[in-house]
C-alpha positions as CSV (number, residue, x, y, z in Angstrom):
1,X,-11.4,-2.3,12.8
2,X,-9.2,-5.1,11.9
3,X,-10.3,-8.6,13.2
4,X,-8.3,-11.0,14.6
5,X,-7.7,-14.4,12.8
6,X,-7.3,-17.2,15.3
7,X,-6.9,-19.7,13.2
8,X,-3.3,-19.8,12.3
9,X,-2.7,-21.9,9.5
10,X,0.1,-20.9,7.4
11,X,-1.3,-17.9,4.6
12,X,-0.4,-18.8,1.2
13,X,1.3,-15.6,0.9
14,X,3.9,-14.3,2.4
15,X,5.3,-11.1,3.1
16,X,8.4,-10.1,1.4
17,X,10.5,-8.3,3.4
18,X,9.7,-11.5,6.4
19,X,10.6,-14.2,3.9
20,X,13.8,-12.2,3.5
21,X,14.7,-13.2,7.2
22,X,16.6,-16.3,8.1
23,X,14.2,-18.9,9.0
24,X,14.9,-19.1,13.0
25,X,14.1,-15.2,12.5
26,X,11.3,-15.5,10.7
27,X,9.8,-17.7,13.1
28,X,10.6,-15.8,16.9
29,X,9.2,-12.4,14.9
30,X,6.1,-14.2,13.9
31,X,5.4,-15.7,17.7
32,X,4.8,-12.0,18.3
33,X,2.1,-11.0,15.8
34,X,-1.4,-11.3,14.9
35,X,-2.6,-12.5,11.6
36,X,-5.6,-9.6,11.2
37,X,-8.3,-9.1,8.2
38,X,-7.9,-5.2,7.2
39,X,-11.5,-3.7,6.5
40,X,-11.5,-1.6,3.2
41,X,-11.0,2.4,4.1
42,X,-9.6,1.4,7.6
43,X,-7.7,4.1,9.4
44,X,-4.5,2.4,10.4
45,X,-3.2,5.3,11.9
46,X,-3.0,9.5,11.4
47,X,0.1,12.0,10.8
48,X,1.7,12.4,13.9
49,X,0.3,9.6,15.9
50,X,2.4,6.3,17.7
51,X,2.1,3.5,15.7
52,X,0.4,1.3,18.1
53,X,1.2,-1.9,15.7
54,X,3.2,-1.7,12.5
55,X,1.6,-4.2,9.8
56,X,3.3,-6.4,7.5
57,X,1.0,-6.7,4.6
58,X,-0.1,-10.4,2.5
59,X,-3.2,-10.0,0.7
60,X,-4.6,-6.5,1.6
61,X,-2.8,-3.1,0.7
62,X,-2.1,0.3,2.5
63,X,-2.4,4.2,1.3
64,X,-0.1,6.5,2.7
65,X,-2.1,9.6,2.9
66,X,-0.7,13.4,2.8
67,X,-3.3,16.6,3.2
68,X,-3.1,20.1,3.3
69,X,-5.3,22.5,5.1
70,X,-7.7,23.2,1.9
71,X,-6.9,21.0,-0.3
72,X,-7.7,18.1,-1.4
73,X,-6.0,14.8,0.1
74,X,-3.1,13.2,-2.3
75,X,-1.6,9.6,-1.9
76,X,1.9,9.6,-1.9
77,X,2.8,5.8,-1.6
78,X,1.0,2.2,-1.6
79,X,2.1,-0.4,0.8
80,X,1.7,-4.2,-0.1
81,X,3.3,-7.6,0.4
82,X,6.7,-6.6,-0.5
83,X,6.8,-3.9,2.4
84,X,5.5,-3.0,6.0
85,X,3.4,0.0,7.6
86,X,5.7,1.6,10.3
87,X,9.4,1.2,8.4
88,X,10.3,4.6,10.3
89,X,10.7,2.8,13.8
90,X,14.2,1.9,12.4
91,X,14.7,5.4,12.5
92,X,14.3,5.4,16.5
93,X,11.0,7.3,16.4
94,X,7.6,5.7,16.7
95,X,5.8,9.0,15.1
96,X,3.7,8.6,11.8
97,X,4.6,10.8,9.1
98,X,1.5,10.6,7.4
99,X,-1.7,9.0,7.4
100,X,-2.6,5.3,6.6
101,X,-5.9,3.7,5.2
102,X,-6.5,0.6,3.9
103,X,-6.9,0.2,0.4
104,X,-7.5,-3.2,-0.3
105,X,-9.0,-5.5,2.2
106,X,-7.0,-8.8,3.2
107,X,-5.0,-10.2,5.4
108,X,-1.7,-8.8,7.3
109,X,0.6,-9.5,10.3
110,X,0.4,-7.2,13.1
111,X,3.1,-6.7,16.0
112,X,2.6,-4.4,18.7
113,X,5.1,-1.7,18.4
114,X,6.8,-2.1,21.1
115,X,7.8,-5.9,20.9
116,X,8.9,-5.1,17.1
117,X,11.2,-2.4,17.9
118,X,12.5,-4.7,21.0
119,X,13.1,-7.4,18.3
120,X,14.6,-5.0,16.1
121,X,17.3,-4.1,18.5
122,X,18.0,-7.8,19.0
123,X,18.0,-8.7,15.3
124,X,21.7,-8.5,13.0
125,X,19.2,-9.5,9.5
126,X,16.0,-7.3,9.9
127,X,18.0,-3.4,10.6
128,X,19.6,-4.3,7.2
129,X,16.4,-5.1,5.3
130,X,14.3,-2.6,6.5
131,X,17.2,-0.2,5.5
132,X,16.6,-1.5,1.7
133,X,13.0,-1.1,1.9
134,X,12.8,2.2,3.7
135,X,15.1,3.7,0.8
136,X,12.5,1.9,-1.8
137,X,9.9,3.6,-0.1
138,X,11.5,6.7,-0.3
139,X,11.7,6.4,-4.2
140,X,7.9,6.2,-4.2
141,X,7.3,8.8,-2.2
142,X,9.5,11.1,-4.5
143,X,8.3,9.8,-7.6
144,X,4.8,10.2,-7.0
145,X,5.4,13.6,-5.8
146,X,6.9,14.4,-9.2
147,X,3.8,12.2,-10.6
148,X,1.2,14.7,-9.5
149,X,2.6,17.4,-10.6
150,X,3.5,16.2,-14.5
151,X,1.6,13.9,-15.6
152,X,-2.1,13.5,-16.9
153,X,-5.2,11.8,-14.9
154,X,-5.4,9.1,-17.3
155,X,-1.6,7.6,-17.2
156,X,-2.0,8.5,-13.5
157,X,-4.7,6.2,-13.3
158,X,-3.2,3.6,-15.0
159,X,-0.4,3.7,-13.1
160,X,-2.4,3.1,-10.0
161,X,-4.4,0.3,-10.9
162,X,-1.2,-1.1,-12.2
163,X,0.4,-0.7,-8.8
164,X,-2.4,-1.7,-6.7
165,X,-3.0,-5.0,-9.4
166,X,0.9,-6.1,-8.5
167,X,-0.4,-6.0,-5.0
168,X,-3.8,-8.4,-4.7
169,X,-4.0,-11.7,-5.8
170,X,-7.1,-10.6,-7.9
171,X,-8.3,-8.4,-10.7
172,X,-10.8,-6.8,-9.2
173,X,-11.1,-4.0,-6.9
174,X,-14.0,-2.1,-5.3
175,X,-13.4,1.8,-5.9
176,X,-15.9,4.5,-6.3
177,X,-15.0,7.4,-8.2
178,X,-14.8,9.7,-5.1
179,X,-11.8,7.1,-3.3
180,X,-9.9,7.5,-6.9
181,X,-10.4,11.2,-6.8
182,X,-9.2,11.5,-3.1
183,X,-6.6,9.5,-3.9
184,X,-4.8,11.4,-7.1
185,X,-5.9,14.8,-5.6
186,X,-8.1,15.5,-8.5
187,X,-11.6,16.3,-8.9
188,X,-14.4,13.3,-9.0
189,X,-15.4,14.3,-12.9
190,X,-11.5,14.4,-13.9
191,X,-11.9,10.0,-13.4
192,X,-14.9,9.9,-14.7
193,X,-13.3,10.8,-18.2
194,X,-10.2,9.1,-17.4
195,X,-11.8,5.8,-16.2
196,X,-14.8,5.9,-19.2
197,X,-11.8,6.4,-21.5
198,X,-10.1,3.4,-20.5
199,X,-13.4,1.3,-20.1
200,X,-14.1,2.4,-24.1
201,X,-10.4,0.4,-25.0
202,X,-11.4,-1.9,-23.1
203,X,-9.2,-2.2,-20.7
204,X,-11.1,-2.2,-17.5
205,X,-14.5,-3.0,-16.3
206,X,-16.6,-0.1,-13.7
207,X,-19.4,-0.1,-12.3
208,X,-21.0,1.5,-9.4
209,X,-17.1,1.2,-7.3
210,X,-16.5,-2.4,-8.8
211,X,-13.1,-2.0,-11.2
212,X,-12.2,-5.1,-13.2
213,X,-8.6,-5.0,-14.9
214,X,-9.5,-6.7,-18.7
215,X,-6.2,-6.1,-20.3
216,X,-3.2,-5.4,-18.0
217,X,-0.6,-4.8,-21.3
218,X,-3.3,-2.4,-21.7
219,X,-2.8,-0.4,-19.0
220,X,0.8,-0.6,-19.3
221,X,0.4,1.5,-22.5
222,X,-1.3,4.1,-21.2
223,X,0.3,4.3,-18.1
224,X,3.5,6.9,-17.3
225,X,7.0,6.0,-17.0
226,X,6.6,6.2,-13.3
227,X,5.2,3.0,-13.3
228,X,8.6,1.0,-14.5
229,X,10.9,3.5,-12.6
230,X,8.4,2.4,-9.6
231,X,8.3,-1.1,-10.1
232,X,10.1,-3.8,-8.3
């Protein structure tokens, strides 16, 4: 469960989409949130649920989740600093349309969603950038969709790492071959080849779930296009 940071000194990173408001915005939207510590694999909220807080991400990460009956689970978009778990309340519905776990732990703002969508309706800045992310997000979730489907474990993988690297402030990352498997919707031993492979160029570092990034031009090269049509 996420803890609650009292201490309210200013983080040294912001979130993007907030630093995009003007700064009297800014400031009456953050009166109403929590700065919270995410916990690694952290259930933030399940498909079809009320979002009882959306989350603005600063140091720690979010999966969006999609599963069918039988099959494996497949992640279908990342949320970090440069975007916010529960975008869809702009759309008037307070519904999840898929799952969320944290990814990487770190630190977030968190607003109840009620207030938010109160200060939404109040706001003339925040409708308009919300609208610019939620059609970014969009783009992910297409792109990954047409991701699975092409393109081989190993470039996936790099492609990953490469999105979850733009989004800590660190190049490591604690991941155990199972996470990466649920993650890709592939089986465990598919990364094991794919990870060794990229360990033998020397391009990252694993063992037993800890993942260092060594050479990130590295995984650029192996990664697919997806990453640069992805990338912002």
């Amino acid at each position: 469960m996420a803890t609650v940071i009292q201490d309210r000194l200013k983080p040294q990173v912001q979130n993007r989409l907030l630093r995009h408001l003007p700064t009297i915005e800014q400031t009456a939207l953050l009166a109403k949130a929590e700065l919270v510590e995410f916990e690694f694999a952290e259930k933030l909220c399940e498909l079809g649920e009320e979002y009882p807080y959306v989350y603005f991400p600063l140091t720690g990460f979010i999966s969006l989740i999609s599963k069918l009956p039988g099959h494996p689970a497949l992640e279908m978009g990342l949320i970090g600093f440069e975007g916010m778990l529960g975008v869809t309340t702009l759309l008037r519905t307070r519904q999840a349309p898929s799952k969320a776990i944290v990814q990487g732990a770190g630190l977030a703002w968190r607003i109840e969603t009620a207030e938010f969508e109160s200060f939404l309706n109040q706001s003339t800045n925040l409708p308009l950038i919300l609208q610019a992310y939620l059609y970014t997000l969009l783009c992910q979730l297409s792109q990954n969709a047409v991701c699975a489907h092409f393109h081989s474990v190993e470039s996936r993988l790099a492609r990953w790492l490469l999105m979850s690297h733009d989004r800590i402030q660190t190049d490591e990352l604690y991941l155990t071959h199972q996470f990466l498997s649920d993650m890709l919707g592939v089986r465990r031993s598919s990364i094991t080849v794919a990870a060794g492979d990229l360990q033998a160029s020397g391009i990252i570092s694993y063992s037993r779930g800890h993942l260092q990034i060594l050479n990130r031009q590295g995984l650029l090269a192996r990664s697919c296009s997806c990453y640069r049509a992805l990338h912002t």
